[in-house]
C-alpha positions as protocol buffer text, in pm:
chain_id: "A"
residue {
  index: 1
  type: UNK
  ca { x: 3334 y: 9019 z: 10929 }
}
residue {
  index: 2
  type: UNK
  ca { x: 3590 y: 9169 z: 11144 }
}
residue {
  index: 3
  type: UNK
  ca { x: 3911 y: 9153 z: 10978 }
}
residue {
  index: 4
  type: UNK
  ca { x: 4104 y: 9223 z: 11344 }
}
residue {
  index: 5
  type: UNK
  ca { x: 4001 y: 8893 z: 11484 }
}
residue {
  index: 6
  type: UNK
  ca { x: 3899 y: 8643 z: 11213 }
}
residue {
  index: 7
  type: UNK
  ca { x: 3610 y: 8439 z: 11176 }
}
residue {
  index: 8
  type: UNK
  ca { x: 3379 y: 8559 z: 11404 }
}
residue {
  index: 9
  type: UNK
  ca { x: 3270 y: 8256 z: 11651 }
}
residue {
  index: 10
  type: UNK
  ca { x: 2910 y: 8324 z: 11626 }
}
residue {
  index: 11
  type: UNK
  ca { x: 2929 y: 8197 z: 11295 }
}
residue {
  index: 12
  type: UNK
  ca { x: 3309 y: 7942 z: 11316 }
}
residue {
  index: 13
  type: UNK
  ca { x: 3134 y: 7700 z: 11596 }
}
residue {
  index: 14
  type: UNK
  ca { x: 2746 y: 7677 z: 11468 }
}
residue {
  index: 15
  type: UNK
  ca { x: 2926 y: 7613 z: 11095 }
}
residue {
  index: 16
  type: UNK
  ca { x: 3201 y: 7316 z: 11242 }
}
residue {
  index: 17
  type: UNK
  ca { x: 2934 y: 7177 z: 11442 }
}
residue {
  index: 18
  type: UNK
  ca { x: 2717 y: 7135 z: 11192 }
}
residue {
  index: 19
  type: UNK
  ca { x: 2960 y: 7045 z: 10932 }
}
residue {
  index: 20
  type: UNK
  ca { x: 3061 y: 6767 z: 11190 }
}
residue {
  index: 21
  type: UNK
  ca { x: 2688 y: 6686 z: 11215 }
}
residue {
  index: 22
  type: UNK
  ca { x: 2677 y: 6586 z: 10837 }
}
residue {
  index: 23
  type: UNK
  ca { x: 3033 y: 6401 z: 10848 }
}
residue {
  index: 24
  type: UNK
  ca { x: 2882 y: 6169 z: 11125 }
}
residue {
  index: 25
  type: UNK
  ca { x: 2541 y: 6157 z: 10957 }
}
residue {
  index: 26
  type: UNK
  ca { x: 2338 y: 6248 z: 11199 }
}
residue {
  index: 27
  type: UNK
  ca { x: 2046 y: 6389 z: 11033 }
}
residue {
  index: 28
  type: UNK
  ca { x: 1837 y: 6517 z: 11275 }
}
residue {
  index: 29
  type: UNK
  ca { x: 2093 y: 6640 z: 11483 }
}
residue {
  index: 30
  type: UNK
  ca { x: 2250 y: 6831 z: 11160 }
}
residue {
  index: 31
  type: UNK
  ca { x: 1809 y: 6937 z: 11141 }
}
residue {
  index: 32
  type: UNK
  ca { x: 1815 y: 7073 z: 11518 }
}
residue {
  index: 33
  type: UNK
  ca { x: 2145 y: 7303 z: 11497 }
}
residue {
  index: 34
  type: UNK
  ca { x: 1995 y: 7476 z: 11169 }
}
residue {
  index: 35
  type: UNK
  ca { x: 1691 y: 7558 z: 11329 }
}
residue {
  index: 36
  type: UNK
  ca { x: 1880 y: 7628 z: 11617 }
}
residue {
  index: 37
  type: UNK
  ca { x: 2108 y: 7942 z: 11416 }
}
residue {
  index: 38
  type: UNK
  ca { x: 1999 y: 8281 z: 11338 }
}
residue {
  index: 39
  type: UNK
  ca { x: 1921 y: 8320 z: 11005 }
}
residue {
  index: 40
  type: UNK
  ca { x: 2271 y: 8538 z: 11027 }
}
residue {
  index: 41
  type: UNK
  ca { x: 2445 y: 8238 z: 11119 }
}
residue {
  index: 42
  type: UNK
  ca { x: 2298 y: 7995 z: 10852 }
}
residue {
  index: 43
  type: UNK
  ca { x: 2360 y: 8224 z: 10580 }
}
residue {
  index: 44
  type: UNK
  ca { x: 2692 y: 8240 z: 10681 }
}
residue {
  index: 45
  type: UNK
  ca { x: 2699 y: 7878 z: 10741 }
}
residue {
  index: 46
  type: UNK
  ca { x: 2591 y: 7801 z: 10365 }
}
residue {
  index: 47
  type: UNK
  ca { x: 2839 y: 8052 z: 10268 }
}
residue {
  index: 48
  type: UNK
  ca { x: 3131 y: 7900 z: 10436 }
}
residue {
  index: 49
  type: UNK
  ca { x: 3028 y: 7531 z: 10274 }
}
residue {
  index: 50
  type: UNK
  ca { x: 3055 y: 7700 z: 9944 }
}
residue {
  index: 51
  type: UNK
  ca { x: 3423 y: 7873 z: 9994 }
}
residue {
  index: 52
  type: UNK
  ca { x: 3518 y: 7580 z: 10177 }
}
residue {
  index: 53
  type: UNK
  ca { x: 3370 y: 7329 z: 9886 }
}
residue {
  index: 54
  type: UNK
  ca { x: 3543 y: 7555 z: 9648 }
}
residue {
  index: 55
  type: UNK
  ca { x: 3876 y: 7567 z: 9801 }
}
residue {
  index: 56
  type: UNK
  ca { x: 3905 y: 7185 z: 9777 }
}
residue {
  index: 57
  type: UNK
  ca { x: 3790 y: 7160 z: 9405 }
}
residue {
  index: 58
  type: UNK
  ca { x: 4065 y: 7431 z: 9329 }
}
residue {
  index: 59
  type: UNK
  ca { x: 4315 y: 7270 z: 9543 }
}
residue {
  index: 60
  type: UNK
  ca { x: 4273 y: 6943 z: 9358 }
}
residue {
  index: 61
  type: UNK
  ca { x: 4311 y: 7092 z: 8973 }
}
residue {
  index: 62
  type: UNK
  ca { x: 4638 y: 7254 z: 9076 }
}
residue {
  index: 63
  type: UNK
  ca { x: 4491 y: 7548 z: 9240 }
}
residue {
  index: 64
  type: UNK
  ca { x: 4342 y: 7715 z: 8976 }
}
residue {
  index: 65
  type: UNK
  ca { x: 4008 y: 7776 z: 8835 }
}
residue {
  index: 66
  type: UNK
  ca { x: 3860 y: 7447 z: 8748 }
}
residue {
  index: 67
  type: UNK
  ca { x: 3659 y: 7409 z: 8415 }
}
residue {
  index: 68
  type: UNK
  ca { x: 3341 y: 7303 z: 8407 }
}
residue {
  index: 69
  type: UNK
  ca { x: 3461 y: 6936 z: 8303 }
}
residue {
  index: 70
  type: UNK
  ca { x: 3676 y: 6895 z: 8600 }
}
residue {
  index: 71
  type: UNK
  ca { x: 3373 y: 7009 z: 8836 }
}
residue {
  index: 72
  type: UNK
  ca { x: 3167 y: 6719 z: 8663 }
}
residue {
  index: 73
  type: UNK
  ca { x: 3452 y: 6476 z: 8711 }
}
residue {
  index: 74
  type: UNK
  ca { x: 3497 y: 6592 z: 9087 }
}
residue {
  index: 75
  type: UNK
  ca { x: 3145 y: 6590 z: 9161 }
}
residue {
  index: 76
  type: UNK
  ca { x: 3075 y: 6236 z: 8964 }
}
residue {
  index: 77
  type: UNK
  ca { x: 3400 y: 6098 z: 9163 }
}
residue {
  index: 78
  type: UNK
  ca { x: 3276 y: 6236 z: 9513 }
}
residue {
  index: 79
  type: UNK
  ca { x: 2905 y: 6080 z: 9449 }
}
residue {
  index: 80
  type: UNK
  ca { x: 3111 y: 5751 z: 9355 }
}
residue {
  index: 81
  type: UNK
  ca { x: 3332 y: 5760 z: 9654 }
}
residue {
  index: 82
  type: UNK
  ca { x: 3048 y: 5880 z: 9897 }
}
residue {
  index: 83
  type: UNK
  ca { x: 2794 y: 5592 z: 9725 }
}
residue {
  index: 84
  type: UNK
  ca { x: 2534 y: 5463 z: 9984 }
}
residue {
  index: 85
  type: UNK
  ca { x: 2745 y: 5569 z: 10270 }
}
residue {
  index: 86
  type: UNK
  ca { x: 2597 y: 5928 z: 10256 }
}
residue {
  index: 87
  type: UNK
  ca { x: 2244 y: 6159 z: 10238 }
}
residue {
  index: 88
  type: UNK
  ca { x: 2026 y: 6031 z: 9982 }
}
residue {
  index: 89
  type: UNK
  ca { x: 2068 y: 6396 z: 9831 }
}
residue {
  index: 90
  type: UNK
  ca { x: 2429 y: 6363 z: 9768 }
}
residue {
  index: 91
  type: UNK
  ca { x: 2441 y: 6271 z: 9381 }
}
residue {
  index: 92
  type: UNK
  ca { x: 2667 y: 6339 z: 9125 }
}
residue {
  index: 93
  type: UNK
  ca { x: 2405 y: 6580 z: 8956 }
}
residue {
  index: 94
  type: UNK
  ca { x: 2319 y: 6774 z: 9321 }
}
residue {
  index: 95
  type: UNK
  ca { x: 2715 y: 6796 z: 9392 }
}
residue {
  index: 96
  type: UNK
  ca { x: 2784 y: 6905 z: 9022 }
}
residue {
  index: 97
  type: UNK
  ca { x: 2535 y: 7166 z: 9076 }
}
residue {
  index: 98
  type: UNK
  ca { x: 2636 y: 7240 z: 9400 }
}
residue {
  index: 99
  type: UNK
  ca { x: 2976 y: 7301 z: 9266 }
}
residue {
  index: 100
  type: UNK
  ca { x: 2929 y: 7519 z: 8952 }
}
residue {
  index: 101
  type: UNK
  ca { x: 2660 y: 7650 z: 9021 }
}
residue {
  index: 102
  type: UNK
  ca { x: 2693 y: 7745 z: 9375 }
}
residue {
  index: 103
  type: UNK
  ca { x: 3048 y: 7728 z: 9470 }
}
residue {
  index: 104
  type: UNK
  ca { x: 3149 y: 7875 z: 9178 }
}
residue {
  index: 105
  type: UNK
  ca { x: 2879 y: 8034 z: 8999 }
}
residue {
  index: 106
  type: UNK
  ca { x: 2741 y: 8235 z: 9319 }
}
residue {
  index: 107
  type: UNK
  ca { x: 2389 y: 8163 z: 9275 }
}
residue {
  index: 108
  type: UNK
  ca { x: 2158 y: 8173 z: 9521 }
}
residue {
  index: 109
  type: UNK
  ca { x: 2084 y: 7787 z: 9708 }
}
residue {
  index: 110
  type: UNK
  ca { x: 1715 y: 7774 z: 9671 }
}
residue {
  index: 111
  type: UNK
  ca { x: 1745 y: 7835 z: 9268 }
}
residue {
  index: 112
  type: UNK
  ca { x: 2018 y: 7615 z: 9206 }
}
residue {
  index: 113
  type: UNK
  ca { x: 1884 y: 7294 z: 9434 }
}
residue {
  index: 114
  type: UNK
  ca { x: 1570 y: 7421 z: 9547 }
}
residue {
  index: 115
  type: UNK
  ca { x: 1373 y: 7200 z: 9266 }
}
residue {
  index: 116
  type: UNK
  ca { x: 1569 y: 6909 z: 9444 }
}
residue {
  index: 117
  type: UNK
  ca { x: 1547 y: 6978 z: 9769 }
}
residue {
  index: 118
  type: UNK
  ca { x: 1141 y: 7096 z: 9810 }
}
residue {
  index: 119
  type: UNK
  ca { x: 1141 y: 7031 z: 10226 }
}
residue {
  index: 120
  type: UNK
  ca { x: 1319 y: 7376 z: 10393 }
}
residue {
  index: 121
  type: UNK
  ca { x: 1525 y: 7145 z: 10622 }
}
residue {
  index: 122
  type: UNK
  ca { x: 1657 y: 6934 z: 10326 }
}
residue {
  index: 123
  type: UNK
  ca { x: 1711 y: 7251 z: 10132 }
}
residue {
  index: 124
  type: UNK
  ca { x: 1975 y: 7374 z: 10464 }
}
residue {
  index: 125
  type: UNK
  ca { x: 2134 y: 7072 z: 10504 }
}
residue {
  index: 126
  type: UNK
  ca { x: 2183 y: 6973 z: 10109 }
}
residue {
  index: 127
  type: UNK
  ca { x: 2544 y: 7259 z: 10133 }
}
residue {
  index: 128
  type: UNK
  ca { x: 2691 y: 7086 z: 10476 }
}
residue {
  index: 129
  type: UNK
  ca { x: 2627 y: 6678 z: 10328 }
}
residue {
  index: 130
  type: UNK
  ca { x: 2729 y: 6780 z: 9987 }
}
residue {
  index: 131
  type: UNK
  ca { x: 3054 y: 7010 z: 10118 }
}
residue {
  index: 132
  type: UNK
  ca { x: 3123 y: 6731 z: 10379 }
}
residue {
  index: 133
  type: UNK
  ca { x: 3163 y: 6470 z: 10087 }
}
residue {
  index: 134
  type: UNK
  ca { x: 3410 y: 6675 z: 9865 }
}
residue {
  index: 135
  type: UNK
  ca { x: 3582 y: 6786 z: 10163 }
}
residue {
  index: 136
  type: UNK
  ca { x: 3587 y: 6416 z: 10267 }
}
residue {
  index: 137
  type: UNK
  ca { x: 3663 y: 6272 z: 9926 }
}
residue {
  index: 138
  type: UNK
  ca { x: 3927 y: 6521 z: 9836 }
}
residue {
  index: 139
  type: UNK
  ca { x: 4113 y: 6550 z: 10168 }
}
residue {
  index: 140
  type: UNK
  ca { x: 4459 y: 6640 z: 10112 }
}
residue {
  index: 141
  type: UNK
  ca { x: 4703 y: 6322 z: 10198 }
}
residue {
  index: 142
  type: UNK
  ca { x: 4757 y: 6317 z: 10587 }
}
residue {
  index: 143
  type: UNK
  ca { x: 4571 y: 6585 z: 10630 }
}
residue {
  index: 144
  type: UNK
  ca { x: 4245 y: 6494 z: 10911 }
}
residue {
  index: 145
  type: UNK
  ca { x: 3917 y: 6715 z: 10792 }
}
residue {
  index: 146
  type: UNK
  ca { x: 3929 y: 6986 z: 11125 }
}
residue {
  index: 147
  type: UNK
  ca { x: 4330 y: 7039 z: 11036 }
}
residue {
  index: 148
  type: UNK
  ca { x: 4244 y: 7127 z: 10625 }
}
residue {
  index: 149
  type: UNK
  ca { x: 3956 y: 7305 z: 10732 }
}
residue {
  index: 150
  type: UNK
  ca { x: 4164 y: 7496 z: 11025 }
}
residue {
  index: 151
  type: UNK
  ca { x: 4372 y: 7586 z: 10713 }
}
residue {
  index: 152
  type: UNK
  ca { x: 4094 y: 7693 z: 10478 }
}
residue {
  index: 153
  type: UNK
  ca { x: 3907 y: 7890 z: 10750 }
}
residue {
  index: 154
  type: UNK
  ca { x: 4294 y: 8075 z: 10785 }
}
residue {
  index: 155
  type: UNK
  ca { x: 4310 y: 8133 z: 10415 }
}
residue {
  index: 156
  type: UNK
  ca { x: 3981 y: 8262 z: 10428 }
}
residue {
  index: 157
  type: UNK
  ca { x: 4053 y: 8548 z: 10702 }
}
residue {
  index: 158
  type: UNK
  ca { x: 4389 y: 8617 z: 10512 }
}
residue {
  index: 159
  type: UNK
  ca { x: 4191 y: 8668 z: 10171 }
}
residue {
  index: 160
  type: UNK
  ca { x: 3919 y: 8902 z: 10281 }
}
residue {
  index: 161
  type: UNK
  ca { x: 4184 y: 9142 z: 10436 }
}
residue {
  index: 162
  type: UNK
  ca { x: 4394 y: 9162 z: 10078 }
}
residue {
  index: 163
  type: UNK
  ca { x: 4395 y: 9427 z: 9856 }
}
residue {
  index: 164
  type: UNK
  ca { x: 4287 y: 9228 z: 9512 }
}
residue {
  index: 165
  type: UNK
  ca { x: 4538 y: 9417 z: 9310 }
}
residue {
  index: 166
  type: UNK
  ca { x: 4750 y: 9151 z: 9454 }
}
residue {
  index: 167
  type: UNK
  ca { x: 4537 y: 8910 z: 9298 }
}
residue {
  index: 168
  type: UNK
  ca { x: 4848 y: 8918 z: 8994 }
}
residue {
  index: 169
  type: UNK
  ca { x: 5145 y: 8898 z: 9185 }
}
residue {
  index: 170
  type: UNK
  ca { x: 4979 y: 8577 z: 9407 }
}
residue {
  index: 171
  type: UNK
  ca { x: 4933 y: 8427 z: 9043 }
}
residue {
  index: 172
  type: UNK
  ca { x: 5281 y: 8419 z: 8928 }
}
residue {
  index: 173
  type: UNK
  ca { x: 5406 y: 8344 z: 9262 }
}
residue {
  index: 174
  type: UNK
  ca { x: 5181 y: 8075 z: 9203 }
}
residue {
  index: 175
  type: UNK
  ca { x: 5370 y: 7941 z: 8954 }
}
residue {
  index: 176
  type: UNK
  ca { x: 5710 y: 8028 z: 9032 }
}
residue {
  index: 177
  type: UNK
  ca { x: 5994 y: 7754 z: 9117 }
}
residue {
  index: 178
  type: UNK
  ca { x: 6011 y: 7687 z: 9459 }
}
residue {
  index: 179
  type: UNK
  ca { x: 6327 y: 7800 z: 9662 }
}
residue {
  index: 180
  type: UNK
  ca { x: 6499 y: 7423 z: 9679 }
}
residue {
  index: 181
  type: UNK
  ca { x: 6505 y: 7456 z: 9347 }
}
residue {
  index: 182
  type: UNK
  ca { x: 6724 y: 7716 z: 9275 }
}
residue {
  index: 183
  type: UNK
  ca { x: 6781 y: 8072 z: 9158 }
}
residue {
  index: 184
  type: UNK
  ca { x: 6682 y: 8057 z: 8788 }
}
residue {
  index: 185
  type: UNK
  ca { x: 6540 y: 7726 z: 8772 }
}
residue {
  index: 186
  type: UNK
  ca { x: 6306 y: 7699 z: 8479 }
}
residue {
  index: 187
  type: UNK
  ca { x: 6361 y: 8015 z: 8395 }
}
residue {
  index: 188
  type: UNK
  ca { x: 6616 y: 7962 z: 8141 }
}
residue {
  index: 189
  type: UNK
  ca { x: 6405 y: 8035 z: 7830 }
}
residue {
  index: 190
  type: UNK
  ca { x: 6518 y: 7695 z: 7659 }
}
């Protein structure tokens, strides 16, 4: 990835497009742009679903690391929410694993789903339907799904340039009190 200019655009517009394919349900239109990337581009397209899918699970639980229960109440909540208005393949178990697994866990897509998902096509479109449906189900209030992704994609760029020993001082910043509240504010020890 070159750090100088972002998200490259051979991978930013095949990944929105067919992210947007999978909001709108159109299957085999989601089918055609797959086959249509490099395998470059879907790589980098199932790798984007999971920072993006993980990035909304850690922005709901406070951003922080979510436990494993929180992932199962996230993904059980999303299948809920989603119900018959999704892919077939979007269940609380496939999300869950999606999630931990995936997301999370950094495992490799076809041994984490590919039991579930035995059809190739399925098996590349199972990230973009499931990430679409958190994404969709967790959407920050007044936020529209290209403007929170616009702002994951940024934090994304930003991270990948940082020096991790910074990692630390982003954690307590984290946590500090915000500015409108004062010098000192709940930091008096009591």
């Amino acid at each position: 990835m070159n750090t100088e200019t972002g998200l490259p655009r051979k991978y930013e517009k095949p990944f929105r497009d067919a992210l947007n394919h999978a909001g709108h349900m159109r299957v085999d239109e989601l089918r055609t742009a797959l086959r249509g990337m490099t395998d470059e581009q879907a790589g980098a397209g199932i790798q984007l679903c999971a920072f993006v899918s993980a990035y909304t699970v850690i922005d709901v639980v406070s951003r922080r690391w979510p436990t494993d229960s929180e992932i199962r109440q996230i993904a059980d909540g999303t299948a809920e929410i989603a119900g018959s208005d999704t892919w077939p393949g979007v269940t609380g178990q496939n999300v869950y694993l999606w999630l931990s697994r995936c997301a999370f866990g950094f495992e490799d897509l076809a041994e984490v789903l590919g039991k579930e998902f035995k059809d190739t096509d399925d098996l590349l479109m199972a990230p973009f339907f499931l990430t679409i449906d958190v994404l969709a189900t967790f959407l920050p209030k007044g936020q529209s799904i290209g403007g929170f992704l616009d702002v994951i994609e940024d934090a994304y760029e930003k991270a990948w340039q940082l020096d991790l020993n910074l990692l630390p001082a982003l954690m307590v910043r984290s946590r500090m009190p915000r500015p409108e509240q004062g010098p000192g504010a709940g930091n008096s020890g009591k």
